[in-house]
N, C-alpha and C positions, 0 to 999 in steps of 0.2 A: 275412300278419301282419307289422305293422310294429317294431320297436322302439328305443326313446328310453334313451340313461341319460345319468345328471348326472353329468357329469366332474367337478364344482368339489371341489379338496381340501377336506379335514376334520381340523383339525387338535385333536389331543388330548390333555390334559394331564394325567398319572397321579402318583400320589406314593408312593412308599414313606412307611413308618411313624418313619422314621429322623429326619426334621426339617420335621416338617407345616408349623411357621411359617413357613420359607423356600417352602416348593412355594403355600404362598398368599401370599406378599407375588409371587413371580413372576404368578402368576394373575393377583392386582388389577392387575401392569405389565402385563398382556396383555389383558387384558380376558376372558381366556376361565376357566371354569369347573374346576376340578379335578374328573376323574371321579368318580364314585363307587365303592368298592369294598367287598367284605369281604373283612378279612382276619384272619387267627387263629392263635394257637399249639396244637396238641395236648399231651397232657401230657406226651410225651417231646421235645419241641423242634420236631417236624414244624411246616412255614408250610403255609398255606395261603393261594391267593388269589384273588377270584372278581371282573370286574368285572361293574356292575349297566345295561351299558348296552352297546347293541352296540359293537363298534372294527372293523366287516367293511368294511374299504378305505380307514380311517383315514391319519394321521400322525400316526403315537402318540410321545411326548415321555413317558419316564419316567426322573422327578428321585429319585433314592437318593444322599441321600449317606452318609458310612461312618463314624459315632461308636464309642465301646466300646457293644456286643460287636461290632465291626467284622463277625465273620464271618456272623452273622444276619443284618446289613444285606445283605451280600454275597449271600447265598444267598437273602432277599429278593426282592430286585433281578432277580434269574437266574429264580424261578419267575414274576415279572411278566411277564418277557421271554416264558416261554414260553408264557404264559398267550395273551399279545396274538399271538404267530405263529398259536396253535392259533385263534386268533380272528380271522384272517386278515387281522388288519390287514395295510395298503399298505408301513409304511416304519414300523421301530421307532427313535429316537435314543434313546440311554440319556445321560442327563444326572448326572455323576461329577462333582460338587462337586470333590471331596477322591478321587483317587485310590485305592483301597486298592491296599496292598505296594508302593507305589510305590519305598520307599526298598531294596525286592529286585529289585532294574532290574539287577544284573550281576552272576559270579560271581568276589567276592575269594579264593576259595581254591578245591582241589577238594572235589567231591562239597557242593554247595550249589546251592540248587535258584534261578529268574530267575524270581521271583513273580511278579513287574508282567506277563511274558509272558502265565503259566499267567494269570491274572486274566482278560486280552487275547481267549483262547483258550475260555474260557469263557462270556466275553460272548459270543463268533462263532458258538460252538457254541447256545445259549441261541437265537439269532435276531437278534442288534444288527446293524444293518447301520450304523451311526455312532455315534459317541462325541461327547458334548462332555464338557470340562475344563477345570479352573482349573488353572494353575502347577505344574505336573509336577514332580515331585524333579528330571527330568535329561528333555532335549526327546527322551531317542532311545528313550522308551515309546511316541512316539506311531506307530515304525515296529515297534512289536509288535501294531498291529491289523491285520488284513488288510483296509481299509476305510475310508473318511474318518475321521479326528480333528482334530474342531476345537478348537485347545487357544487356551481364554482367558489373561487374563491382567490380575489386582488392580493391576497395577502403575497404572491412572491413576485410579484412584478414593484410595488409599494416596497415590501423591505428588501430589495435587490438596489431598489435607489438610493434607501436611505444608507445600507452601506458603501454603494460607491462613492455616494457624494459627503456623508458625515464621519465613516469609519462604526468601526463597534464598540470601542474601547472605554469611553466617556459616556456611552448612551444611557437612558433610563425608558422601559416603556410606562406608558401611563395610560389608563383605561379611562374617560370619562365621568364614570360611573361602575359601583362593585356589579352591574349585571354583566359588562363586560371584560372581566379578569380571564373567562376561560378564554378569549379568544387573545385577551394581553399576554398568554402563557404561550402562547403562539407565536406572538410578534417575538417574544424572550426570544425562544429558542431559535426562531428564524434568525436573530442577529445575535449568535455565539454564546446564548447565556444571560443575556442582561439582565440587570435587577428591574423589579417592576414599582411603580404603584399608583395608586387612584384617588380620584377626587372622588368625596363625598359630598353630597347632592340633596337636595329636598325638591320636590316638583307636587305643584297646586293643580289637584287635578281634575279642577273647572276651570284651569284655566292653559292652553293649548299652547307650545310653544314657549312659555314660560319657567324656566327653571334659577333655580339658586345656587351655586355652587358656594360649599362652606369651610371645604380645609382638605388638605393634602395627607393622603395616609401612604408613611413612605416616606424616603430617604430621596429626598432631590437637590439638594443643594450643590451648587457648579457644574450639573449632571446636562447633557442636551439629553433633554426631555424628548420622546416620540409619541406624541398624543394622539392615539388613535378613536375612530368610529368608524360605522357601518355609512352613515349618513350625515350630511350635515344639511340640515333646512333652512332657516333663518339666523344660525349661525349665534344665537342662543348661549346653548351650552358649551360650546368651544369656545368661544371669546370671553366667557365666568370662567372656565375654567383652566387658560391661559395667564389671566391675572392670578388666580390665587397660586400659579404654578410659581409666576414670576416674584409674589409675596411670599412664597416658600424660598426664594433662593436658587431658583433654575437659573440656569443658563441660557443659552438658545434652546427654544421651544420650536418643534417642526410638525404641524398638525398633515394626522394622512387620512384620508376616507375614501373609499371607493364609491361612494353614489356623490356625485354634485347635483344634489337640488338648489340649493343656493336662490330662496324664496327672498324675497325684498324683505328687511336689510341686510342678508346676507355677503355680498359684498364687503359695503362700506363696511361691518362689522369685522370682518377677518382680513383686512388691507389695514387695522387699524388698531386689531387686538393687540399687535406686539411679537406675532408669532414671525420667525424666520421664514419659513416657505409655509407654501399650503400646497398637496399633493393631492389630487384625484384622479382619480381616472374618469373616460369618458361615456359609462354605461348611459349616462344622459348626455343630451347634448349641452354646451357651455358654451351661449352666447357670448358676443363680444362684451355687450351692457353688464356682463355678469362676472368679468375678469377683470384682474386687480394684478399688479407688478408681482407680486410674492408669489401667483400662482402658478404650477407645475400641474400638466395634464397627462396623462399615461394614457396609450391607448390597449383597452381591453380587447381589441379585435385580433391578436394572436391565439390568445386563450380563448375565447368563444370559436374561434376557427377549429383551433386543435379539437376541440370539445365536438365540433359538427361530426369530423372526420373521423374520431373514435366511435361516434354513434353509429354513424352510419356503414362502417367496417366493421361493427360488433365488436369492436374492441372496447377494452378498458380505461374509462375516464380519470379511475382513482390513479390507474399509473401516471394521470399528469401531475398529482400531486407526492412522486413514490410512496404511495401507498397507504398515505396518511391521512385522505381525504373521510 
């Protein structure tokens, strides 16, 4: 008796329930189909999830990413995982838009717990044998996987805007905060050079969500300002630090972030601060309740797509970024 089997991978595309339009705008850039599945809440909260199609020897690709109630998505996400091990798929990537706990990556005091780990630890445990990511709070989460992390990165879809729609000429970037200057070094040279600088900042840290911004370090006066983050939540610290951009002497002010969490009053707050546009992209979903006239949405479903397709052809991710990733 002889026997034949077909090697050719099979790559597959699952979604959590968290941001279905994103996991099909990816699909249409891939050409390939979202699985099918059922899925369900019991009346006490229990998920359930079933897919309707084999995944035995797959390259399963599952997109969740982490809106409010964050931790459903979360635990979501983890029963898919194990859904697709016990179904023996070949190779599970879990594809993490928006990080959850990202921003618990270290511990400021004692007896506080490093979330972004336990998160980490969870996935490994669940069956992920790879991570992708958009724009990490801080790059040293991605050494809490025991396992490839491909961490992307908004920054050229974001400053490909802001130069067709502002120029480079006049620009200034500005970081929020000095923790994020290496990545304003970034935004520079993405747009030809510019000069940078930063708000300085004080944050109470028993108290969540709350910061003070207190003065501009840095050359901004007549300059359109690019005020960038990773995230914006309650829209906090970008709307302090819009004002004092604008008590500095800025010009037009154009805030970019790649994650819209945009937690209540977020909004009201950035429709209000004074800022000329607001750019995000769509790693989470962006209700209508949650949009404001100034806001501009990018969709990150090209770059997550390219990003499937390099994994799964064994190619090179960092060449999306030439090489600089």
């Amino acid at each position: 008796m002889s026997w034949t089997t077909d090697n050719q991978k099979n790559l597959m595309l699952f979604s959590g329930r968290a941001h279905p339009e994103l996991a099909q705008a990816v699909s249409d850039e891939l050409g390939v189909k979202v699985t099918p599945q059922t899925a369900t809440d019991f009346a006490n909260g229990e998920i359930f999830v079933r897919f309707e199609e084999s995944v035995r020897g797959s390259d399963a690709f599952v997109l969740q990413s982490c809106p409010h109630p964050l931790n459903q998505w979360v635990m979501e996400a983890l029963i898919m995982i194990d859904a697709l091990k016990r179904g023996s798929a070949k190779r599970i990537s879990v594809i993490l838009p928006f990080y959850p706990y990202a921003r618990q990556d270290k511990k400021h005091r004692g007896r506080e717990p490093i979330s972004a780990r336990l998160i980490a630890d969870l996935l490994k445990t669940a069956g992920a044998d790879r991570i992708i990511t958009v724009d990490l709070h801080t790059d040293q989460i991605q050494g809490f996987f025991d396992g490839p992390v491909d961490h992307m990165h908004a920054l050229g879809q974001l400053a490909e805007y802001v130069r067709n729609n502002y120029g480079t000429d006049n620009v200034c970037v500005v970081s929020p905060d000095a923790g994020r200057v290496k990545v304003g070094e970034k935004w520079a040279d993405a747009l030809n050079g510019a000069p940078m600088a930063f708000v300085h900042k004080t944050r109470d840290p028993d108290v969540p969500n709350q910061i003070k911004a207190n003065r501009v370090v840095g050359d901004v006066s007549g300059k359109t300002c690019v005020l960038i983050d990773d995230m914006i939540d309650t829209g906090g610290t970008i709307a302090g630090a819009v004002n004092v951009l604008k008590e500095a002497g800025a010009g037009d002010v154009i805030i970019a972030t790649t994650h819209g969490v945009f937690s209540h009053p977020a909004a009201e707050r950035l429709a209000n601060c004074g800022a000329k546009e607001v750019i995000a992209t769509d790693t989470l979903p962006i209700p209508e309740d949650k949009r404001f006239e100034n806001l501009t949405v990018l969709s990150i479903a090209p770059l997550l797509a390219q990003t499937i397709q390099e994994v799964f052809e064994n190619g090179s991710v960092t060449s999306l970024f030439n090489g600089s990733a």
